[in-house]
Backbone as CSV, one residue per row, in Angstrom:
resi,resn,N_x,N_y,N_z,CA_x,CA_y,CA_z,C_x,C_y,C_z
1,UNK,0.856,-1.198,0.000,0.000,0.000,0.000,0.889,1.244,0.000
2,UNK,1.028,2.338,-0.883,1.268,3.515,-1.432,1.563,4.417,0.133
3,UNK,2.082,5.452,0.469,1.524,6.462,1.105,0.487,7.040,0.607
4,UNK,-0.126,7.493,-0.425,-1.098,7.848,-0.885,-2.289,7.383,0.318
5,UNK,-2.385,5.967,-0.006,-3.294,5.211,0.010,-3.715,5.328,1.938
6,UNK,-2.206,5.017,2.202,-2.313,5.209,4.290,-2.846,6.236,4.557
7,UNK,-2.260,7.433,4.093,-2.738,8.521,4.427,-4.421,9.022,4.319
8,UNK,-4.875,8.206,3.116,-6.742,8.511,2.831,-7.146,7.632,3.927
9,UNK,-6.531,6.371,4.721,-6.961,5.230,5.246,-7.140,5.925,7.260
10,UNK,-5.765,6.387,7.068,-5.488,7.235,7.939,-7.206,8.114,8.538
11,UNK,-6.846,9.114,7.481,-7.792,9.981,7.526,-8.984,9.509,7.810
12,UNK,-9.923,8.647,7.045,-11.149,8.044,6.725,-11.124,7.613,8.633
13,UNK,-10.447,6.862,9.175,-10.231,5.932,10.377,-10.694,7.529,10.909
14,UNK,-10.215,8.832,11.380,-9.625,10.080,11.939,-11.211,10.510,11.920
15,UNK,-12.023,10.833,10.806,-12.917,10.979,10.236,-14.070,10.428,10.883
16,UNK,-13.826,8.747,11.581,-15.017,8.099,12.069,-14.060,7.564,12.987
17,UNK,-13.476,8.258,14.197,-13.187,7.686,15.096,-13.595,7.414,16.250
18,UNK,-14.887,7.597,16.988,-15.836,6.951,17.852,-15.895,5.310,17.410
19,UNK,-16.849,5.228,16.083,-17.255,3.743,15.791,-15.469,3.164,15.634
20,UNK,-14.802,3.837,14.854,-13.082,2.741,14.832,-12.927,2.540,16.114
21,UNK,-12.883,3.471,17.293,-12.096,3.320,18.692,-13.492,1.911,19.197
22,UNK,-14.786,1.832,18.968,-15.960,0.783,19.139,-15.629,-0.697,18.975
23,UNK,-15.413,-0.121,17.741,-14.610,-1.495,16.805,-13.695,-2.327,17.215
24,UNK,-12.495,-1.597,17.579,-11.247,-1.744,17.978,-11.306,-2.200,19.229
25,UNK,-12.121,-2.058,20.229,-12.360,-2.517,21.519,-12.934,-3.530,21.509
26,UNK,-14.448,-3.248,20.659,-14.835,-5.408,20.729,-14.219,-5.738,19.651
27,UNK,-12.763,-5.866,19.170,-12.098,-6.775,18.463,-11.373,-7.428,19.471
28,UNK,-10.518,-6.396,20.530,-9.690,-6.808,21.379,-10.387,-7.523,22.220
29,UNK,-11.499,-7.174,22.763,-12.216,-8.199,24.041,-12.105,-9.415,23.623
30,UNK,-12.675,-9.340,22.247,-13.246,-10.532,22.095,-12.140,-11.399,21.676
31,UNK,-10.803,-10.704,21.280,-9.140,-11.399,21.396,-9.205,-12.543,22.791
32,UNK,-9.066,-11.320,23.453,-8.704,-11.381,24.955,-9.280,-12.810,25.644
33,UNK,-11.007,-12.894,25.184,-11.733,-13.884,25.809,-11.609,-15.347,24.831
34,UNK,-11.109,-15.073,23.496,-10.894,-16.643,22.910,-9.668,-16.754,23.336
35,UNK,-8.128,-15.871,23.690,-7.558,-16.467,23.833,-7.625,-16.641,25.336
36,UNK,-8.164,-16.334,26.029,-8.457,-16.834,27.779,-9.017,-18.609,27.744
37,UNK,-9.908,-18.459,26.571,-11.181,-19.683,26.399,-9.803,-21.035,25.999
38,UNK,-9.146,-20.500,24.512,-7.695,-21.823,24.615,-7.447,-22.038,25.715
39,UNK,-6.963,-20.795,26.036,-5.955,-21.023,27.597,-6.338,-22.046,28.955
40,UNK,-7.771,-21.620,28.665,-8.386,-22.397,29.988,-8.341,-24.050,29.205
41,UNK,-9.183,-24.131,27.983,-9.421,-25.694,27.242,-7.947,-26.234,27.001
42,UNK,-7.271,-26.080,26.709,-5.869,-26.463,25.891,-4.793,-26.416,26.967
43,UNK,-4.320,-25.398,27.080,-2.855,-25.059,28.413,-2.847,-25.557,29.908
44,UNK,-3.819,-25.054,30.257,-3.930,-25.188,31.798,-3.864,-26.901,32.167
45,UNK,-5.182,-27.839,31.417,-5.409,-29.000,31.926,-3.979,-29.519,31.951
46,UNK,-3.155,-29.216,30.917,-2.036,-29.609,31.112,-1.134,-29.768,31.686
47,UNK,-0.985,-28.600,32.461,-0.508,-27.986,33.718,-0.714,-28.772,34.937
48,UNK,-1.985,-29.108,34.616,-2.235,-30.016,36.093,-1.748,-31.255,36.209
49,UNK,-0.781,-32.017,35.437,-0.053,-32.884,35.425,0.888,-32.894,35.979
50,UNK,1.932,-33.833,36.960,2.816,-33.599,37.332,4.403,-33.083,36.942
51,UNK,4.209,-31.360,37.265,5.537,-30.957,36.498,6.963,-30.620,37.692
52,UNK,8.232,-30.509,37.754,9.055,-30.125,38.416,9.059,-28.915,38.291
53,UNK,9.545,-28.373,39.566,9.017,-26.990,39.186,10.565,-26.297,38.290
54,UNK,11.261,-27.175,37.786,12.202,-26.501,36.471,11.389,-26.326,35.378
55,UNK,10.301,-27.115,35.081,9.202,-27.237,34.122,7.898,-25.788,34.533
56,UNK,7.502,-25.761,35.625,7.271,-24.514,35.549,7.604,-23.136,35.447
57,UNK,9.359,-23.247,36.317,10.301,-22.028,35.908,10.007,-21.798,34.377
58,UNK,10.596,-22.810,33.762,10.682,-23.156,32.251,9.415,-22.195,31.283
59,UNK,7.954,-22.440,31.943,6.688,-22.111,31.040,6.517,-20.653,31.263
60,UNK,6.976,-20.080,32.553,6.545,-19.128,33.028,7.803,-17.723,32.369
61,UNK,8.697,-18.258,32.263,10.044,-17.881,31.554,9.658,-18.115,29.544
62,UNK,9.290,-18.905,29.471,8.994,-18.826,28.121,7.878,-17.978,27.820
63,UNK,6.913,-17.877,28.416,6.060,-17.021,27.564,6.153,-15.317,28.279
64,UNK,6.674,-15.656,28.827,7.108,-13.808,29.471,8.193,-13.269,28.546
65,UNK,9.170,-14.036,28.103,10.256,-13.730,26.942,9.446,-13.833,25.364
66,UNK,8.467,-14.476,25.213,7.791,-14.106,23.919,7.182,-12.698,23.832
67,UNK,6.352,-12.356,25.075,5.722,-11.117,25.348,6.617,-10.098,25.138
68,UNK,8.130,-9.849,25.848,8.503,-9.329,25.890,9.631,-9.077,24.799
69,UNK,9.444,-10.112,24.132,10.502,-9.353,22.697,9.547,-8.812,22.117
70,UNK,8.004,-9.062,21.652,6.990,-8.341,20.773,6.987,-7.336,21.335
71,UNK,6.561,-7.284,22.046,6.120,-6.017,22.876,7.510,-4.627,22.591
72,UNK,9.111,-5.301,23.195,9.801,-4.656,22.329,10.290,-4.476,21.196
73,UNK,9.836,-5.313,20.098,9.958,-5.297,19.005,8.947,-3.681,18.394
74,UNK,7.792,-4.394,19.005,6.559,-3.092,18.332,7.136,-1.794,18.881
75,UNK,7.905,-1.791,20.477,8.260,-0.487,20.702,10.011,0.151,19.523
76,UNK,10.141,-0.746,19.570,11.414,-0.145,18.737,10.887,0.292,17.622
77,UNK,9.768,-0.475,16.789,9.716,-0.089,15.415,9.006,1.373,15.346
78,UNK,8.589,1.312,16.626,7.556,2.556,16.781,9.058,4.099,16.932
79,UNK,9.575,3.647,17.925,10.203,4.342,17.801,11.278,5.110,17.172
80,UNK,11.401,4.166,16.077,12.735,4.580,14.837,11.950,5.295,13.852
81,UNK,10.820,5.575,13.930,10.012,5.695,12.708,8.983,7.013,13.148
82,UNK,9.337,7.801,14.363,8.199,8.991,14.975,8.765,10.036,14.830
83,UNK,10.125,10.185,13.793,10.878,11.829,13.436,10.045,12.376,12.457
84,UNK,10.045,13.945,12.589,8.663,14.631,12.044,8.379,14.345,10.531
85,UNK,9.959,13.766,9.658,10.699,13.648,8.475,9.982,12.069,8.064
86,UNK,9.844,11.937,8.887,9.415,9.991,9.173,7.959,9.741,8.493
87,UNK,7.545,8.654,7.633,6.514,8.916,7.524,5.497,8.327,8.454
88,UNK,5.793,7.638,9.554,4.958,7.591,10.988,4.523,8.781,11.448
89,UNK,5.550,9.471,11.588,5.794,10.838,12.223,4.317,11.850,11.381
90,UNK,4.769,11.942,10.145,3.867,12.616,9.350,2.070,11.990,9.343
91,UNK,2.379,10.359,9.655,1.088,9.972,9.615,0.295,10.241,10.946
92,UNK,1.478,10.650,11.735,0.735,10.956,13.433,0.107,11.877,13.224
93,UNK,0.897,13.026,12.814,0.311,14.288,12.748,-0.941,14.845,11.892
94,UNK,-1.137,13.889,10.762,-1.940,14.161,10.017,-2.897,13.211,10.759
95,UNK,-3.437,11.804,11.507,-4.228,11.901,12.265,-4.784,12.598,13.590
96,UNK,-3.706,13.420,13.927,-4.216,14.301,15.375,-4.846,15.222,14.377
97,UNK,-4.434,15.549,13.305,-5.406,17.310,12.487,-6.326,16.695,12.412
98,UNK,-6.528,15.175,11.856,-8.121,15.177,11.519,-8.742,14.925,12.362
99,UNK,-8.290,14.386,13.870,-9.368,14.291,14.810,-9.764,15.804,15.249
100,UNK,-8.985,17.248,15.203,-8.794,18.015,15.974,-10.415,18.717,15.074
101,UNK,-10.121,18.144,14.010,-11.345,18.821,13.139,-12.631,18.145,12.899
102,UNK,-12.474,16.633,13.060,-14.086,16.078,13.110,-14.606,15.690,14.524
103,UNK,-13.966,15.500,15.749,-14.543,14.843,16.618,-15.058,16.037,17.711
104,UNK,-16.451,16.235,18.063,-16.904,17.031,18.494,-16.472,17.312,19.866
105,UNK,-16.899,18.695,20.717,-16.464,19.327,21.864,-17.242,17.881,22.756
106,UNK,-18.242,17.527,22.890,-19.170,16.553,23.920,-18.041,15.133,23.525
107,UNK,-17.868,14.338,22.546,-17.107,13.224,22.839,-16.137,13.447,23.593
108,UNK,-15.304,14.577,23.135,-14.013,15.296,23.822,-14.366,15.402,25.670
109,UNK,-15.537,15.556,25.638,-15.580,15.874,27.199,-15.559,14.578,28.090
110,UNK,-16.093,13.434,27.232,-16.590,12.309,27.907,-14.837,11.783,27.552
111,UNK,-14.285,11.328,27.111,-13.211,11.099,26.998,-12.055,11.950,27.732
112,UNK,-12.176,13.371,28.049,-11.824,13.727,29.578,-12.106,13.269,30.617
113,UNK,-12.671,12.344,30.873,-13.292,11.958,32.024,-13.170,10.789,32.158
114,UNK,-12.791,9.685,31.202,-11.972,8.762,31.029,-10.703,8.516,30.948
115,UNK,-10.302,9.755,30.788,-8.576,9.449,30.822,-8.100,9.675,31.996
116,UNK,-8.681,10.090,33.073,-8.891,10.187,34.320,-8.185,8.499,34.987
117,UNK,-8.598,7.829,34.398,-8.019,6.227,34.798,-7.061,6.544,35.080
118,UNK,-6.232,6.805,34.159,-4.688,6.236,33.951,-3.784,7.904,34.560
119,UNK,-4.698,9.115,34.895,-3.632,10.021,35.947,-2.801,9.767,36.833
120,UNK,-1.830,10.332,37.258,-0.846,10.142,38.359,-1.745,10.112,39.679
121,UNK,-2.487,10.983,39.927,-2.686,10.953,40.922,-3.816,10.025,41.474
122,UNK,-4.762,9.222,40.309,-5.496,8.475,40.228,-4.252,7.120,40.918
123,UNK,-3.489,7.074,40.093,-2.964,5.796,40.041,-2.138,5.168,41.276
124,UNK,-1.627,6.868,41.912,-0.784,6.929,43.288,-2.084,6.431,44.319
125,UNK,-3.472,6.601,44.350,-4.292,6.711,45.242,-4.609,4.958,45.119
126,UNK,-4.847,4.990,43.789,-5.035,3.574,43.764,-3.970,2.503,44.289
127,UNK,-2.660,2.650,44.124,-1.367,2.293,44.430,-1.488,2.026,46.160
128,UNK,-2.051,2.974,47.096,-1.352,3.328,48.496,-2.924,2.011,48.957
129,UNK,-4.195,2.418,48.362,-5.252,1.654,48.909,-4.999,0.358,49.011
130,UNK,-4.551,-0.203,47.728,-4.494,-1.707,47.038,-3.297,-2.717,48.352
131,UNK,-2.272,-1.434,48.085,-1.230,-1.988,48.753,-1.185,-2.225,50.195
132,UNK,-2.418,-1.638,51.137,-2.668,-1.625,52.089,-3.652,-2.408,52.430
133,UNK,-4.223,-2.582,51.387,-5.376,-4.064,51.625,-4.565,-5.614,51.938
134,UNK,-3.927,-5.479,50.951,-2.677,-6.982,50.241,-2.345,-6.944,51.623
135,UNK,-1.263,-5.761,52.506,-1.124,-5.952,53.863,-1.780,-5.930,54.802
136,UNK,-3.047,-5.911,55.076,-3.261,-6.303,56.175,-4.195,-7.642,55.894
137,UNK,-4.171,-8.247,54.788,-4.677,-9.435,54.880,-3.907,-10.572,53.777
138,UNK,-2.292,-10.093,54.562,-1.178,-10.581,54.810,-0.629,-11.301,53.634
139,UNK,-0.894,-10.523,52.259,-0.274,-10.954,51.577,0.966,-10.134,51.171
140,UNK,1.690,-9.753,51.900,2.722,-8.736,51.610,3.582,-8.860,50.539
141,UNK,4.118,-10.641,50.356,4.860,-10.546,48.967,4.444,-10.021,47.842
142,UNK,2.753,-10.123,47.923,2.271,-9.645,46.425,1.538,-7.825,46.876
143,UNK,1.869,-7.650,48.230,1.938,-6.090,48.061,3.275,-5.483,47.938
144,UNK,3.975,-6.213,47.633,5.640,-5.868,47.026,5.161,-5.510,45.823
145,UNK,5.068,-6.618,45.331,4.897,-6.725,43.781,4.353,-5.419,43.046
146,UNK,3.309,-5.478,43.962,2.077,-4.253,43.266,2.866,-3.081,43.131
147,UNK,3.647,-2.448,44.786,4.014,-1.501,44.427,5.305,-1.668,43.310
148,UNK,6.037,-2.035,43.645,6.985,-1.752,42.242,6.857,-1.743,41.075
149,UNK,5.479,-2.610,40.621,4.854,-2.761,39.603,4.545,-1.427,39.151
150,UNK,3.827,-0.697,39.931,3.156,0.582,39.501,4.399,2.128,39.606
151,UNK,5.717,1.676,40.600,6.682,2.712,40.787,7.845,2.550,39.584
152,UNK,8.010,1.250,39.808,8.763,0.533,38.450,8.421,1.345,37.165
153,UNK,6.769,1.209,36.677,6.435,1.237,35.329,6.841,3.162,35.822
154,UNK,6.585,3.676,36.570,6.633,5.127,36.903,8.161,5.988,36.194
155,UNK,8.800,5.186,36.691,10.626,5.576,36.503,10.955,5.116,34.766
156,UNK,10.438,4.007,34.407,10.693,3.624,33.298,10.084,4.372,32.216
157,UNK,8.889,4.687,32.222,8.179,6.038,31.123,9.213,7.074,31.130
158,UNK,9.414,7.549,32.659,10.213,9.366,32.851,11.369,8.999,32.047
159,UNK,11.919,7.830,32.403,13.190,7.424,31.515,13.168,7.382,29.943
160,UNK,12.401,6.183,29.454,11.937,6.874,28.093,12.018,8.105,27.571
161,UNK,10.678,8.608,28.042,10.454,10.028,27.551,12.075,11.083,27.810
162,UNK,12.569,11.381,28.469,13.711,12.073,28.308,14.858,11.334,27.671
163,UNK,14.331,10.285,26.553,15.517,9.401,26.058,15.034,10.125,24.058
164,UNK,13.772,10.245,24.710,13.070,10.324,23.005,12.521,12.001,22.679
165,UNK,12.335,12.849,23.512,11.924,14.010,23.746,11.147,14.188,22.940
166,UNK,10.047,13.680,22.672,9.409,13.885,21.737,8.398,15.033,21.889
167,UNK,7.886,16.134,21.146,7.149,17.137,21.544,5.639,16.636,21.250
168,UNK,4.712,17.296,22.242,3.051,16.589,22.021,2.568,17.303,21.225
169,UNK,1.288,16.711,20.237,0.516,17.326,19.246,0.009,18.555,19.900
170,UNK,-0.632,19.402,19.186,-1.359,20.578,19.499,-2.619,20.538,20.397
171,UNK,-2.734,20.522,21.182,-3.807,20.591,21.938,-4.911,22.254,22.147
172,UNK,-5.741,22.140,22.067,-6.298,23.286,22.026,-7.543,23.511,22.437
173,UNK,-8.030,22.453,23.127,-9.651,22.467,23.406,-9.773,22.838,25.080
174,UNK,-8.857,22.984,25.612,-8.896,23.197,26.877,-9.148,22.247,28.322
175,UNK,-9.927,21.287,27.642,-10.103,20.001,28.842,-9.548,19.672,29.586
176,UNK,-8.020,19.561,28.893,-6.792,19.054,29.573,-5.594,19.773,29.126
177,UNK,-4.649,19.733,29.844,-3.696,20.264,29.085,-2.683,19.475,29.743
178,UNK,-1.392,19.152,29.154,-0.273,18.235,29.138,1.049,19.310,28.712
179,UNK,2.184,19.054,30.067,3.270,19.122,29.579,4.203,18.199,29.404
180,UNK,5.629,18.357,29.415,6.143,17.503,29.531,6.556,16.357,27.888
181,UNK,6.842,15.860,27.808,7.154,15.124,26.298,6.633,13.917,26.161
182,UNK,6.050,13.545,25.040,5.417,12.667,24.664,5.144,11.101,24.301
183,UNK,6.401,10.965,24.062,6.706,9.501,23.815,7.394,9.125,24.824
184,UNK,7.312,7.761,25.066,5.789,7.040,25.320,4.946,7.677,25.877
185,UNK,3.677,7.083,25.753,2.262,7.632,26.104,2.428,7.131,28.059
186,UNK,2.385,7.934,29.187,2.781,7.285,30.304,1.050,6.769,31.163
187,UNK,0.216,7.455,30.449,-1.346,6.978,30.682,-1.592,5.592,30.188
188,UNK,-1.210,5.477,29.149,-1.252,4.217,28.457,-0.727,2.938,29.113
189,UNK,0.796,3.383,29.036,1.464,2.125,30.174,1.182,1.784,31.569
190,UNK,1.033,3.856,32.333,0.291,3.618,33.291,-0.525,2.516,33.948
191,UNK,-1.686,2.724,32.835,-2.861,1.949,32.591,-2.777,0.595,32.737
192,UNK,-1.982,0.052,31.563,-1.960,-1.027,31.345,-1.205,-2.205,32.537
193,UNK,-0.279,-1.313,33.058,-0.057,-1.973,34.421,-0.618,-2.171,35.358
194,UNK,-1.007,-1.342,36.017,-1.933,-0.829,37.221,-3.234,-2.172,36.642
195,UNK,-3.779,-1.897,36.040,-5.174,-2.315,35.800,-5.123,-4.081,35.143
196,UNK,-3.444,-4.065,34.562,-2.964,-5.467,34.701,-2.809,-6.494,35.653
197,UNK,-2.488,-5.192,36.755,-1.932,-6.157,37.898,-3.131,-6.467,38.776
198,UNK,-3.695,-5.299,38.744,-4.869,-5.414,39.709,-6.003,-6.948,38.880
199,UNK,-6.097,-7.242,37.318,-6.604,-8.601,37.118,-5.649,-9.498,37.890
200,UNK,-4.467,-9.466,37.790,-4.034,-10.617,38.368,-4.000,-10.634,39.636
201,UNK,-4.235,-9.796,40.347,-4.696,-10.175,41.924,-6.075,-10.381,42.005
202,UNK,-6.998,-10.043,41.071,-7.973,-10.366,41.007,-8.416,-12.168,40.994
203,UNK,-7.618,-12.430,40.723,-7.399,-13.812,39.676,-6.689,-14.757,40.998
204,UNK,-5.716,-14.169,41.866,-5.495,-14.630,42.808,-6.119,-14.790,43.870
205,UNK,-7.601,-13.800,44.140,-8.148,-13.705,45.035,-9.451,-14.155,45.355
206,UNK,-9.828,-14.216,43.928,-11.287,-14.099,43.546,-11.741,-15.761,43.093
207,UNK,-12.918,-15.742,43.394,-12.698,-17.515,42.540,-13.076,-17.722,40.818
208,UNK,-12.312,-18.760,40.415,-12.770,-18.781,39.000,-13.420,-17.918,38.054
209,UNK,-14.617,-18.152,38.501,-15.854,-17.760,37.558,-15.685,-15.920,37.370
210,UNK,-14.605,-15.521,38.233,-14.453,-13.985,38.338,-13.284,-13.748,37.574
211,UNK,-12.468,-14.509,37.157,-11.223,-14.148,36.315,-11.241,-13.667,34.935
212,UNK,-12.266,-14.403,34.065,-12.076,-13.344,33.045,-12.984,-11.862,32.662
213,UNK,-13.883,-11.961,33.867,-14.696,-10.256,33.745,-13.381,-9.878,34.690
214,UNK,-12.799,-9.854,35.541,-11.272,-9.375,35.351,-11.093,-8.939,34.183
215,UNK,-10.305,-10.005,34.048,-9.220,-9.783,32.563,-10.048,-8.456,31.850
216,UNK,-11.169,-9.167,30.915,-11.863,-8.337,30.477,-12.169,-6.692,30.640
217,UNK,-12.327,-6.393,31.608,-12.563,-5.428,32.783,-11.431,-4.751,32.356
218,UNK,-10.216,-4.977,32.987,-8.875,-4.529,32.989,-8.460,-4.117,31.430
219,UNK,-8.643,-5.438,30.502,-8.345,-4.698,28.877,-9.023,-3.507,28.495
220,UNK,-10.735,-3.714,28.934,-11.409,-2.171,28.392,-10.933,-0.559,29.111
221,UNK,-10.558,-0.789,30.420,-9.878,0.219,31.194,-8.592,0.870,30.698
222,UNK,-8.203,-0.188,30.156,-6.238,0.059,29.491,-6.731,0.804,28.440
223,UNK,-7.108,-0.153,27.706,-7.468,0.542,25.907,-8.106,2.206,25.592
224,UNK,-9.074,1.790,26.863,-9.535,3.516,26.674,-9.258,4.384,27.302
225,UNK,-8.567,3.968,28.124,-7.173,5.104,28.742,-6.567,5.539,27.632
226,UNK,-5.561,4.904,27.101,-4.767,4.974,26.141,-5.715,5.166,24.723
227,UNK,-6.767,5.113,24.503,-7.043,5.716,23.280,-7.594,6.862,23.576
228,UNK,-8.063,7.551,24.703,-8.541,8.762,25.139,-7.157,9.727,25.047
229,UNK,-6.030,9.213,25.336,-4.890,10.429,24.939,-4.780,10.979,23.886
230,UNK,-5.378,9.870,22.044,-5.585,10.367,21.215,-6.644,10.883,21.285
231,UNK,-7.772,10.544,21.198,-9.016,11.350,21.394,-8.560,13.082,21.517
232,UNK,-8.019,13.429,22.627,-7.487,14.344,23.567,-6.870,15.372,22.766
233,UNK,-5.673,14.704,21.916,-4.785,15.131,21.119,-3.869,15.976,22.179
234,UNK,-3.499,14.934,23.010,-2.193,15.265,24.151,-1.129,13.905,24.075
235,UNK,-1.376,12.926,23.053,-0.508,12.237,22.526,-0.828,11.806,21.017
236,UNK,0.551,11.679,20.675,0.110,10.908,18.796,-0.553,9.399,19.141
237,UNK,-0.751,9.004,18.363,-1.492,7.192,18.250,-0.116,6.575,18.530
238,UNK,1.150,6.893,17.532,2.208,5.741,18.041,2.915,6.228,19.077
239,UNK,2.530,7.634,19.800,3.008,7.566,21.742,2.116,5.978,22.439
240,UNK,0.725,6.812,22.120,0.110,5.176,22.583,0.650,3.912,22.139
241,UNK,0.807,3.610,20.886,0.896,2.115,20.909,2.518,1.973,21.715
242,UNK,2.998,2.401,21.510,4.533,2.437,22.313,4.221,2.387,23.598
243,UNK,3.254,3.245,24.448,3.368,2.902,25.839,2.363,1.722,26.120
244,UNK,1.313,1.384,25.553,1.195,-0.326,25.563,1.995,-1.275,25.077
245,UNK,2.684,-1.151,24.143,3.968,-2.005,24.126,5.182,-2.011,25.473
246,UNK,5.666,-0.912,26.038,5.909,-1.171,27.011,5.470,-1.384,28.191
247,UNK,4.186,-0.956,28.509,3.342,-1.013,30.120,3.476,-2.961,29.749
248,UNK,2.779,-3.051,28.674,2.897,-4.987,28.115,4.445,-6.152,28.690
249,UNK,5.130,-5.052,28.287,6.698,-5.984,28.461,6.917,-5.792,30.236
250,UNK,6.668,-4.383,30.828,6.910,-4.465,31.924,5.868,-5.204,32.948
251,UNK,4.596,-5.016,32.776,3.353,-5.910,33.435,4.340,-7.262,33.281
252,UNK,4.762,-7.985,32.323,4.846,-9.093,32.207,6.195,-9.362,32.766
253,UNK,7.060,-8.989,33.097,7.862,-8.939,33.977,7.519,-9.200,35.555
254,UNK,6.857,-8.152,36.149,5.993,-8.433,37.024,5.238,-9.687,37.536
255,UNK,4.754,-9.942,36.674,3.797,-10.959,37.153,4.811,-12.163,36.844
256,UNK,5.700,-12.535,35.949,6.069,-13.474,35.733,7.304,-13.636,36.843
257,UNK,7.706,-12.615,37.664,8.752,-12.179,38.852,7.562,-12.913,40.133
258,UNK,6.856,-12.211,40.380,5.705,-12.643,41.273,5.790,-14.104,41.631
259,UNK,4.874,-14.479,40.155,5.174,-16.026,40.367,5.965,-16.743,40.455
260,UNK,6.745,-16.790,39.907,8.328,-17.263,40.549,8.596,-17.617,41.708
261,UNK,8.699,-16.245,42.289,8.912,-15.705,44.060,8.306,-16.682,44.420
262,UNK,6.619,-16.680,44.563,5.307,-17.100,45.194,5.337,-18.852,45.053
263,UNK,6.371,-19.472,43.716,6.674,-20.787,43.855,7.754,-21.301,44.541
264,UNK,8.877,-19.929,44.465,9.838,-20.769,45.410,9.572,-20.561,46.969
265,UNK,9.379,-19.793,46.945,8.609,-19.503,48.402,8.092,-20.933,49.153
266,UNK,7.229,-21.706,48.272,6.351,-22.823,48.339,7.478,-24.100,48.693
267,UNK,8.411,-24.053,47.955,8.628,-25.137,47.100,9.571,-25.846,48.283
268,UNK,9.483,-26.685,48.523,10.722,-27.819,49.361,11.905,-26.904,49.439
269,UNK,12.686,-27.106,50.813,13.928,-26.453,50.891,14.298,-28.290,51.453
C-alpha cells in the first residue's frame, strides 16, 4: 500500500473515530476472551499434570520472553520511525489534524473523564489503597509486587520520555492540558499496568468464575485510557501504541517475577 493510500486510510479511520475506537475494543475483548477460552481448554489442563518446578520455571520464563521481545519489538519499530521527516511521524500528525477537526467538543468531554483512569494521581491513590489491603490481609509478597509494579512502570516512562523528547501534538480544546514530552504515552502504560496487575490479583483472590470479567474489565480500562490520549490530542497514536507495548513488556515482567517468588517460596527447601 502507497503512502497515498495510508494517508486517505489514515484519515477516513480520523474521520469516524468513535465507531473505529468501538470497533477496535470489541475486536480486542473478544481477542482477549478466545484467547483466555484456549488457555483455559488447551494449556492449563495440562498444567495439572505432574511438572518439576524446572518445568514450571521453564513455562513461566517462556512465555514472558515471547511477550517481551513483541512487545519490544513493536516499541522499537515505533520508535525509529516517529521523526517529524518519518513517515509515521507525518502519519501521526496528520491523524491528530483530523481528529482536531471532526470529533466534536461533547465526545471530547466524555473522553476527559476517562482518561482520568490512567492520571498520576489516580494511580498513586489507587497504588497506596491496594497496597494496604494486600497488607493487612497478609499478603505482603504480592503487596511488594504491586508496588513496584506501579513505581517501576513510573521511573521507566520518565526514563523513556527524556531518552526520546518527543514534543506533544497541538492541543487546544482546553479540557486538559499536558506538559512535559510525549513519547511514550505514560497513561497508556500507566494503565496497562496498574489495571494489569490489579486482574491478576484479582485472579489470585477471587474464585474462577471472576477471572475473566477481570481480565476483560482490565483490557477495556487500558485501551480507553490509552485511546482517550488520542481522542485528547495530548498524545500521537504511536506515543500510545509504544506505551502499551511497554506497560505490556513491563506488566509481564511483574507478574512473571511474582510467580516465581510465590513458587519458590512454596517449594521444598
Amino acid at each position: 500500500m502507497d503512502e497515498a493510500r495510508v494517508l486517505a486510510l489514515v484519515t477516513a479511520v480520523g474521520e469516524r473515530a468513535v465507531p473505529s475506537f468501538v470497533f477496535a475494543l470489541a475486536c480486542l475483548l473478544l481477542f482477549v476472551a478466545s484467547a483466555w477460552w484456549l488457555t483455559r481448554r488447551h494449556v492449563l489442563p495440562r498444567l495439572e499434570s505432574p511438572l518439576p518446578p524446572s518445568g514450571f520455571l521453564a513455562l513461566n520464563l517462556g512465555l514472558g520472553f515471547v511477550i517481551v521481545v513483541v512487545s519490544a519489538a513493536i516499541f522499537a519499530g515505533t520508535a525509529d520511525e516517529i521523526g517529524i521527516d518519518e513517515e509515521l511521524g507525518m502519519l501521526d500528525t496528520a491523524f491528530s489534524d483530523t481528529l482536531r477537526d471532526s470529533v466534536s467538543l461533547a465526545t471530547l468531554r466524555v473522553f476527559s473523564l476517562l482518561t482520568r483512569f490512567g492520571d498520576t494521581a489516580t494511580l498513586s491513590v489507587l497504588c497506596t489503597v491496594v497496597a494496604v489491603w494486600l497488607w493487612v490481609v497478609r499478603k505482603r509478597w504480592l503487596a511488594l509486587a504491586w508496588v513496584i509494579a506501579i513505581a517501576g512502570n513510573g521511573v521507566l516512562n520518565t526514563t523513556l520520555k527524556g531518552i526520546f523528547e518527543r514534543v506533544r501534538p497541538l492541543h487546544e480544546h482546553g479540557l486538559v492540558h499536558e506538559l512535559g514530552w510525549s513519547f511514550p504515552s505514560g497513561h497508556s502504560s500507566g494503565a496497562v499496568v496498574a489495571y494489569g496487575m490489579l486482574a491478576y490479583i484479582a485472579m489470585r483472590r477471587l474464585p474462577p468464575a471472576w477471572h475473566l470479567p477481570a481480565l476483560l474489565l482490565a483490557t477495556a480500562i487500558a485501551f480507553t485510557t490509552g485511546c482517550s490520549r488520542i481522542f485528547l490530542q495530548v498524545h500521537f497514536a504511536s506515543d500510545v501504541l509504544a506505551g502499551f507495548a511497554s506497560g505490556l513488556a513491563w506488566l509481564t515482567v511483574c507478574v512473571v517475577s511474582t510467580e516465581l517468588t510465590r513458587r519458590y517460596r512454596r517449594a521444598p527447601g
